[in-house]
C-alpha positions as CSV (number, residue, x, y, z in Angstrom):
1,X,-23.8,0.5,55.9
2,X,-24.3,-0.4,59.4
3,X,-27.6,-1.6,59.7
4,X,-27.5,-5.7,58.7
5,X,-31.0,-5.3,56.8
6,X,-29.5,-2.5,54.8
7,X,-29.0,-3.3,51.5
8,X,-26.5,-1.3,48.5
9,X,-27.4,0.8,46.0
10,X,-27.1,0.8,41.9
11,X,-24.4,2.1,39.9
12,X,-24.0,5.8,40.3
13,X,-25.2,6.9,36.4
14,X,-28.2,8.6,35.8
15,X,-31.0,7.2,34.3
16,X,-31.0,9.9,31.8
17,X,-27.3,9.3,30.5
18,X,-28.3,5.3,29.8
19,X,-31.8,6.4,28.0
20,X,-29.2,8.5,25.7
21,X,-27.1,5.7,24.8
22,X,-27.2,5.0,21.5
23,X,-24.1,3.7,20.0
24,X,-21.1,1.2,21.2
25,X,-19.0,4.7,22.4
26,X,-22.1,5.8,24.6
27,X,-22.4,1.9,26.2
28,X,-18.5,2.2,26.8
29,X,-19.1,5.9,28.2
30,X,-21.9,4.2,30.6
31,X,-19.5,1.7,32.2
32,X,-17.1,3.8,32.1
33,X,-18.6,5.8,34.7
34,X,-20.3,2.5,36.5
35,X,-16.0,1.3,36.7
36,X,-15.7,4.6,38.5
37,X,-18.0,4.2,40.7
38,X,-17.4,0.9,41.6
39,X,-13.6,1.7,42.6
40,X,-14.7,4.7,44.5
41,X,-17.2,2.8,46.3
42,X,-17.0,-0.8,46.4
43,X,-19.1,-1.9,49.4
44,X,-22.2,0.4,48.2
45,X,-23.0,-1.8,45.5
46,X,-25.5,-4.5,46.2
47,X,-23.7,-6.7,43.9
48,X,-20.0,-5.7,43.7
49,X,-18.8,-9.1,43.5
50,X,-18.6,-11.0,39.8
51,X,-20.5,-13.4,40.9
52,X,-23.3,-11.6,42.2
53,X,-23.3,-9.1,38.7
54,X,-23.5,-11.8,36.7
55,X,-26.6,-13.8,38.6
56,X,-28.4,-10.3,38.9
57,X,-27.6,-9.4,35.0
58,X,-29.0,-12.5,34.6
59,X,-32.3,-11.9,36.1
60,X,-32.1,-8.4,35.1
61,X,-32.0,-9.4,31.0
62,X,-35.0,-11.5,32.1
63,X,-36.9,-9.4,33.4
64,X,-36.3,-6.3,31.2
65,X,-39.5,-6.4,28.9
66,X,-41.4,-5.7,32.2
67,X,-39.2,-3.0,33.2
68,X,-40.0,-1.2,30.0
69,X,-44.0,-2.1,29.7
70,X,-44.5,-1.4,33.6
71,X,-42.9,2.5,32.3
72,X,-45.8,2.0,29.6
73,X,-42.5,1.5,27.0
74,X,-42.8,-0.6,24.1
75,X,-39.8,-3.2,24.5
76,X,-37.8,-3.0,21.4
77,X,-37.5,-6.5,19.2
78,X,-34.2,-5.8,18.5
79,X,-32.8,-4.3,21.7
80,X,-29.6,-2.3,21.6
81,X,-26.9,-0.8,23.4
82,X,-29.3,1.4,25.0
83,X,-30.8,-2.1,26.5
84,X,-27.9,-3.2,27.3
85,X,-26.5,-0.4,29.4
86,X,-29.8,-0.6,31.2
87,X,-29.1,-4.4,32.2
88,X,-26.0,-3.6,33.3
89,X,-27.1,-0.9,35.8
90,X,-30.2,-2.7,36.8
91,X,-27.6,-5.6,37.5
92,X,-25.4,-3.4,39.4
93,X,-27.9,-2.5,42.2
94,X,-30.9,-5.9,41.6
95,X,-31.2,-7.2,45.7
C-alpha cells in the first residue's frame, strides 16, 4: 500500500467457506486459513494488530444483526459458530 488513504483488506476466506461453517472443526478450519493469511500478508490487513482485531471484533459482534437483515437474513437467536467465524472475518478487515 502506497497511497496513505489506502486502507487493508479482510481476511483472505471466502464468504462461502464461513456460510458453510457449522461445527467447532469448520470455525477452527476458518481461522486456520485467516492465520495463514495473516503470516503471508501482515500489512494487508486493516487490523493486523491485537489491538485493533479485538476493537473491530468488537464492533463487528455489535453490529452483526444488521449485517444479516441488510442481506434480508433472519439473525439467528442463538448464533453459532457459523456467527462467529463471520465476526471474526468482518473483524479482520472492519476500517
Amino acid at each position: 500500500m502506497t497511497d496513505g488513504y489506502e486502507t487493508g483488506r479482510h481476511a483472505a476466506v471466502a464468504p462461502a467457506e464461513v456460510a458453510r461453517v457449522r461445527t467447532a472443526d469448520d470455525a477452527a478450519d476458518v481461522i486456520g486459513r485467516m492465520l495463514a493469511d495473516l503470516r503471508a500478508h501482515p500489512e494487508a490487513w486493516e487490523n493486523h494488530t491485537l489491538e485493533s482485531f479485538l476493537e473491530a471484533a468488537q464492533e463487528s459482534v455489535r453490529s452483526l444483526p444488521g449485517y444479516y437483515r441488510n442481506r434480508g437474513e433472519t439473525y439467528p437467536s442463538r448464533p453459532g459458530w457459523r456467527q462467529f467465524t463471520e465476526v471474526l472475518v468482518m473483524a479482520s478487515g472492519l476500517e
